[in-house]
Structure formats: C-alpha cells, structure tokens
N, C-alpha and C positions, 0 to 999 in steps of 0.2 A: 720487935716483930709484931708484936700483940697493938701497938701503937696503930700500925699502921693500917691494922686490917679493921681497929674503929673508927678510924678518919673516914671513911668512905661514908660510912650507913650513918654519920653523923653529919657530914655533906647534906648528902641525900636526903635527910629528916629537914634539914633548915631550908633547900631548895623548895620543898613538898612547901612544907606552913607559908614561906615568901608567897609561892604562887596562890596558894588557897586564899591568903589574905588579901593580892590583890585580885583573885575571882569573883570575892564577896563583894570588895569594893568597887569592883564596876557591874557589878549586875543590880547592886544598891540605888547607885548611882544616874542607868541609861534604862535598863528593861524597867526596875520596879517602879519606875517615877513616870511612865507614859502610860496614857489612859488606856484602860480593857475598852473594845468597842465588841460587841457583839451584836450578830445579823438573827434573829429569833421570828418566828413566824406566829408567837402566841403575844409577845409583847412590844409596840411599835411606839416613839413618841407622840404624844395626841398634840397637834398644831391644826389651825385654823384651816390649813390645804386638806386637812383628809379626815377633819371631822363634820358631820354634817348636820345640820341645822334645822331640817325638815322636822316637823312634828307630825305624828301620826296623827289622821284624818277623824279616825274614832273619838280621839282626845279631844281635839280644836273642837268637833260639836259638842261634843257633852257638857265643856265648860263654856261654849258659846251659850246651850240654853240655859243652863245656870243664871246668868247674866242676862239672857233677853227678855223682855215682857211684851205680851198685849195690852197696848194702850187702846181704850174703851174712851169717846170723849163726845159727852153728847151736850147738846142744846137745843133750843125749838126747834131750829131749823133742822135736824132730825142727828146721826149719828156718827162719825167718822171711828174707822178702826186702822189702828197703824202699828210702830212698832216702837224700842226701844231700847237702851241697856245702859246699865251702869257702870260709872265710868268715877266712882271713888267711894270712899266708908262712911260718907253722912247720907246715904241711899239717896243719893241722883242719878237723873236716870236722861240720856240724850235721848233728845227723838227732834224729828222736823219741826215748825213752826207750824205751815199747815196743817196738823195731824191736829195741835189742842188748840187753834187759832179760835177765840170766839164761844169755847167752850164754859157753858158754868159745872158742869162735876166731869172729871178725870178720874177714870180708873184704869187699874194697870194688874196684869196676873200673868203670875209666873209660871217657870216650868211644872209646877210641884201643885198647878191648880190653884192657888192663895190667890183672892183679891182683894185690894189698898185702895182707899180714895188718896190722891196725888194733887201736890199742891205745884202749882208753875211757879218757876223760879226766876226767868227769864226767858222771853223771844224778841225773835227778830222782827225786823222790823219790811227790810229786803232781803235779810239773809234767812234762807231755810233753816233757822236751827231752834230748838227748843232744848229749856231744862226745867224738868220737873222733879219731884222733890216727894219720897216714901219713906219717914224716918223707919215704921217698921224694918224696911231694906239695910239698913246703915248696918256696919259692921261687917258687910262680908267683902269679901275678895273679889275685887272686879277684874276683869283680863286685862292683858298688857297693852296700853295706846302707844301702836307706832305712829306718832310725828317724824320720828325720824328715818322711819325705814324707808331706803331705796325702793322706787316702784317703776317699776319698766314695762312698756308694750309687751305682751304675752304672757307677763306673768301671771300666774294660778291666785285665783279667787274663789271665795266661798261667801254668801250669801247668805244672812240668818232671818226671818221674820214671819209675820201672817198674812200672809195673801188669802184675800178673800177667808180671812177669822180661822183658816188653818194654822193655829200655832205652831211656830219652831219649826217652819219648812225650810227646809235648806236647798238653795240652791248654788253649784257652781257654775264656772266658766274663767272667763279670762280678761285682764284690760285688755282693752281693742282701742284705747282713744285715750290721748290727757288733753287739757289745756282746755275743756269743750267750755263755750261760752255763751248762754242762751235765755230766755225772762219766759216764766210763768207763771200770768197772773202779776199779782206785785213782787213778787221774788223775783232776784236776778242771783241769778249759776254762772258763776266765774272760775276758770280752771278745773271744772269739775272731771272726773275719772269716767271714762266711758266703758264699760262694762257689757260679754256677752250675756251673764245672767239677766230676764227678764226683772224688772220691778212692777208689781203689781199694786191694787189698791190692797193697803194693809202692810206689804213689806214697809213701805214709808217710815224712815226712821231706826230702821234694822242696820245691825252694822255690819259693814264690809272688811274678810277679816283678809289678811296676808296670809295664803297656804303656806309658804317654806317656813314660816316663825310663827305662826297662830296668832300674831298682832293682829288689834280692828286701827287700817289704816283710813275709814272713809263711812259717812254717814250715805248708806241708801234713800235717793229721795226723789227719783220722777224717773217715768218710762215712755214709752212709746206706743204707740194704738194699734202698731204693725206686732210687738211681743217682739219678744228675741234681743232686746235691746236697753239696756241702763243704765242712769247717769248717778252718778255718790259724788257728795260735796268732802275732800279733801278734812280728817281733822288735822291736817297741820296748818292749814286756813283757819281755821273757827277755834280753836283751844284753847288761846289767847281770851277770847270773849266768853265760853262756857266756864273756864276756869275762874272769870272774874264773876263774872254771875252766880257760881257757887259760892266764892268767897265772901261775895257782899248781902247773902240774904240771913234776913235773922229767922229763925226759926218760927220767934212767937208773932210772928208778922205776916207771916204767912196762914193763906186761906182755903182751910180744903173743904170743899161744898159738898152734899151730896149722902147717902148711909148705903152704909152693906146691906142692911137688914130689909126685907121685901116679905109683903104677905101671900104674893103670889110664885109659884114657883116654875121656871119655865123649864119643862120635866125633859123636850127636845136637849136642851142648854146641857141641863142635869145629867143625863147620861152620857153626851159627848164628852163633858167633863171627867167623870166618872173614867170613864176610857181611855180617856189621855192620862190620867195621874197613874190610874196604874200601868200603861207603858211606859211611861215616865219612871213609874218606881221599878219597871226590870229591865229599863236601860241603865239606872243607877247600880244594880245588884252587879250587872254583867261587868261595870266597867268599874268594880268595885269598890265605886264609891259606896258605902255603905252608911257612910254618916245621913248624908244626904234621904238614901231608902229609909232608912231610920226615922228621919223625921216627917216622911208622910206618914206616921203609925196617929192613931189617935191616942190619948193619954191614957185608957185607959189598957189597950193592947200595948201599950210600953210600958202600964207597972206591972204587967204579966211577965212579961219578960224581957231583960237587962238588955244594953246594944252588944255586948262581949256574947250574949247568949244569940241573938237575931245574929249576930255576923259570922257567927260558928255553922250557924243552919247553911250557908251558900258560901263560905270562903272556899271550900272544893267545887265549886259548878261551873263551868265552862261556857256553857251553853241552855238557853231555854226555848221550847219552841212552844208557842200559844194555840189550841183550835179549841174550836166546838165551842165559841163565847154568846152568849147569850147574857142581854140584857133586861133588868127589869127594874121599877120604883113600887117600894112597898108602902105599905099604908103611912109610916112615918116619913114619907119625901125622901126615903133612902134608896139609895143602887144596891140592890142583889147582882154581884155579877159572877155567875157559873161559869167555867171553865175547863179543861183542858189541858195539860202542861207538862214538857217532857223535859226533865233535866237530867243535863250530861254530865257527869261526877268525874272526878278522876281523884279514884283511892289513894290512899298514902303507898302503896305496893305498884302506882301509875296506873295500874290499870281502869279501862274507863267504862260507865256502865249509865245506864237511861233509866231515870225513875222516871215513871208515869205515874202524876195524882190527878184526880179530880176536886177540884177547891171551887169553894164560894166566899168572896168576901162582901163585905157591907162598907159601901162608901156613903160617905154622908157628913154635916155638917156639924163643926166643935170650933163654937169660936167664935163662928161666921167666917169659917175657911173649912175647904171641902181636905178628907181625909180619910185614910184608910184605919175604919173602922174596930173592925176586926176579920177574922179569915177562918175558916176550916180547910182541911183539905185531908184524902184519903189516897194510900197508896196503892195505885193499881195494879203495876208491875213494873217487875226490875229488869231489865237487859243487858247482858253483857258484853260487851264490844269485842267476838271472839278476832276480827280481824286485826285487829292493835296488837292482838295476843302474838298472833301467826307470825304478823312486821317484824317484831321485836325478836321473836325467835333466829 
C-alpha cells in the first residue's frame, strides 16, 4: 500500500525535470540565439543617409583666414593687390598668374597681421595660376583641397579674399554656371565655375570653398564690370601642374627680392592694421582657437604669462562686444588702441553675467611683424543675466 502511494509523486517528480529540461533546451536553442533589436530614440545607427556633412559657417571662415593671404606685388609699373592660400607644409601658397605676373618683390600677410617677402614658384603661362613660396609659412595645416568633390548648379559657396585691400572679406553665393569658357588678355579660362559671388580687384587668387564640406574646390580669378558675377578656375584642372611646380623647386634657388624693413612708416596702413589683428585676435578667442590668440601676444607679454594661464582668462566667455575704440600712434610708431568691451561669462553654476572693462593695448612691431604688445584693462561692471535665471526656473 505504502508502494503505491510513492509511485505517483515519483512520476510526477520525473515528468516535472523531463519537461524543465527540454524548456531549457529550446529557449537555448530559438529565443537566446536571435538577435535583441531595439527601437531607442536616444541612440540611432550613424550611416551615411542620416548623418550630415555640413560644417558650420563660423568654422569654414575662421580656418579659411588662417590659410588666406594678401598678396602685395609691386614693380615700376606701379602695384597689384590679390589674394592667396595655402595649399601644403612647405608654405606655398596658390594665387593667380596675373596677380605676381612681372613683379620684382611679392609680399603676402596674413590673418594675424605678419608680412613675408614670397618667392614665385611657378606660372602660367595661358593658364591663370600661380605658386609662390613663404618658407616662414611651412609647417602649418592647410585646408582640405576638394578635387574630388561633386559640384553642381546651386550649390553654396563661399568666397575668401581682399577686394580692394579689404582683407579676409568673405563673400557668398552660389554656382550659377560650369564649363564657362572665355580669354583675358593672354590667359585662356577653360571650364571655369561661374559664380554669383562678385570677384573684385584684390579677391584675385582667393579660394573658392564648398559650403556642405568646407573644401577650397576652385581658384577665384576674373569678374565682370556689371558686379554680381564670377568666374574660378577648377583646382581639379590645375593640381596636376601646381603640385609639380611645388615638387620641382629647390629652395636654395629660389629668389625672394625685396626687405620688410622701411624707414618710413605709413601710420594710415599702421593703424588699419592695428585694427585688424586685433579683431582677428577676438574672433580667434570666441572660436577658441586660443593657440592662434596666443600667438599674436608679443614676447614679452607671453613671458608674463603662460598659454595655460591667457586661456584660463576667456575659456568661460561666450561672447564679446567692442565700442568706444579709438585709435592712435605714439611717439614710438606704436597703436595705442582704447577701448570698450563687454564679455559674456557663463559661471561654472551656468549662470551667465557681462563684465564690462575698459582696456588699452599697445600694438606695434617685434621682429618686423606687427603684434600685440601688451594690454591693461580695468573692470567696470559686472551684470547679471537675471533673465537666464527666471528661464531656467
């Protein structure tokens, strides 16, 4: 009797385990082995459809002027101004034909105020191109040449140069024309890029960048007398020929005419310059380039203080607004320039707040390249941004 009333629960126990073992083994088998997919709205695969390629507008300039120069190129016959950039790490630098055609001294200045006498590398002969050659330049980081970028009717353009010795004027617009085909003077323009950005005297040589990728796909180089209208000569035409003319020149063979050094000082010149390096050095601050701001400091304001120290002063600043500038040149051919200046902080607690200084810096010459000095500057008041405050609440 006792027999049989264990036979059941001993069934029952061997039924249970058979099933449990094979439950394991098909949920091993079918569920654990098929991939988890999950629909998430924080984390998507990144593919080529739905990542985007556009560079911000503020970036493409800042590193366009980095790279652009005014070329200066005179001879008797009196003075041509145009444009340029560079375009690899032995400091060459394209620009037009026309622009240093006939020239005996080339000079060329950068964002940052500095001027190089420039030795030619290679020109054309029919073809509008030029390469010149500032070993000081060598070493740095030139922008990226699209040859190969796709360029289509309507695409966005942007425009770098000095029109009429206004350095670093950027202008935009759009292709409106390929294939243009037309001779000026002894140059002949074959498939050249037709452009709504105007080219003026001076843009000449500036380069043509791709707005979606920040590429320079085309050398700026003749406009029209009506304005509103301009033609760029393709570099995936001319590459081939600048790229050999960089290769084939020897350095010590090369001839740069001409001195920095002058006993007269053209004080107009002097303070436009002046003015530019330091807008130059607070569009470097803002877009944090600070290497760059850095190195318009004179030597002697940078053994005052470290770049770890100058980059601590504005790594909170957002924003800087300029007035009340007034300029002047003091008895040693230096810029006094007073100022003005409202900058927008935002604390480590976010909150954000406007110091107002009044500063004076001293720009002036180390080197035989123009530089910031030194500076003062005093705190006028602090503001605090109560409306940020209110938002946030």
């Amino acid at each position: 009797m006792n027999n049989k009333h264990l036979t059941f629960p001993i069934l029952l126990t061997i039924l249970v385990v058979v099933f449990t073992a094979f439950g394991v083994y098909w949920l091993n088998n079918t569920v654990y082995k098929q991939s988890i997919t999950a629909t998430s709205t924080l984390a998507q695969e990144v593919n080529k459809e739905n990542t985007s390629t556009s560079i911000d507008m503020k970036t493409i300039i800042h590193e366009a002027e980095k790279n652009v120069v005014q070329i200066e190129a005179k001879a008797e016959w009196g003075e041509n101004i145009g444009s340029g950039f560079l375009f690899n790490d032995k400091g060459d630098i394209i620009t037009n034909a026309h622009v240093v055609k006939d020239a005996e001294t080339v000079q060329v200045t950068t964002a940052n105020a500095q001027t190089f006498i420039a030795a030619v590398v290679g020109i054309g002969k029919e073809t509008d191109i030029a390469v010149i050659r500032v070993p000081s330049l060598a070493n740095r980081t030139p922008m990226t040449i699209g040859t190969n970028t796709d360029v289509e009717i309507g695409d966005e353009i942007i425009a770098v140069g000095s029109p009429l010795g206004l350095q670093n004027t950027v202008t935009t617009g759009i292709v409106s024309g390929k294939g243009r085909d037309f001779e000026i003077d002894e140059f002949k323009y074959v498939n050249a890029f037709q452009i709504s950005a105007p080219i003026t005297h001076g843009n000449s040589g500036g380069p043509l960048i791709h707005r979606q990728t920040g590429k320079i796909i085309a050398i700026n180089s003749a406009g029209t007398n009506q304005g509103g209208i301009g033609f760029s000569i393709p570099l995936s035409d001319v590459m081939d020929q600048v790229t050999s003319w960089s290769e084939q020149a020897d350095s010590k063979d090369l001839v740069y005419k001409g001195s920095l050094s002058s006993t007269t000082i053209d004080t107009k010149k002097l303070k436009e310059d002046a003015r530019y390096l330091y807008s130059y050095f607070n569009e470097s601050l803002l877009m944090r380039d600070y290497i760059s701001a850095y190195g318009m400091l004179g030597s002697e304001w940078q053994a005052k203080q470290s770049y770890t120290q100058f980059r601590d002063m504005y790594v909170h600043t957002t924003d800087i607004t300029i007035s009340n500038v007034q300029v002047n040149i003091n008895e040693h051919n230096q810029v006094k320039l007073t100022l003005t200046s409202d900058h927008v902080i935002r604390k480590e607690d976010q909150q954000k707040v406007t110091e107002r200084y009044n500063s004076t810096y001293t720009i002036g010459y180390e080197n035989d390249q123009l530089k910031l000095l030194n500076s003062k500057r005093e705190l006028v008041s602090t503001t605090t941004h109560l409306e940020d405050s209110q938002n946030e609440s």
